[in-house]
N, C-alpha and C positions, 0 to 999 in steps of 0.2 A: 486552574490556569493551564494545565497540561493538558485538557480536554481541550479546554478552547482551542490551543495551539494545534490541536489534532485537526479539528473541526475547520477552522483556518487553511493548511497545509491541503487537507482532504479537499475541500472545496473547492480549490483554484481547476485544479485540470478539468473540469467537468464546466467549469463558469465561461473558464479562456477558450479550450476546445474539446467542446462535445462531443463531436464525429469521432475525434481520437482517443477519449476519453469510452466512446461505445465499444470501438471495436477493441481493446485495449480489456476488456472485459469480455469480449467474445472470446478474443484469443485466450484468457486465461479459463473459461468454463472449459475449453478444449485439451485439459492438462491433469494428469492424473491426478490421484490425489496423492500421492506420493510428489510429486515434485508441488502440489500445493504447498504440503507440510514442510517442504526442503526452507520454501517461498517464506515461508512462516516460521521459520526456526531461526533464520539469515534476520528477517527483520527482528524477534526479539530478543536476539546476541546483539546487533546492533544497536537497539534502541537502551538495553541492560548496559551494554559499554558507555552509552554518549551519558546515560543518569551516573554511571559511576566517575566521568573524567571533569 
């Protein structure tokens, strides 16, 4: 079920708008990987908090 939900959420921006869904990925290839991992750390403290409450 939590995949799906992922799959769900994931797919809209890219369905509804694509243009901004492209460069929304450009801009982030342009970002170290250091602030990738910051990007990635933020989501799974938040995602670990929203399964715990």
């Amino acid at each position: 079920m939590a995949v799906g939900l992922m799959l769900l959420f994931e797919g809209l921006l890219p369905l509804l708008l694509p243009q901004q869904w492209r460069e929304m990925f450009l801009r982030i290839s342009r970002l170290r990987d250091g602030q990738i991992r910051f990007f990635g750390l933020i989501a799974v403290l938040v995602g670990g908090f929203l399964l715990l409450v």
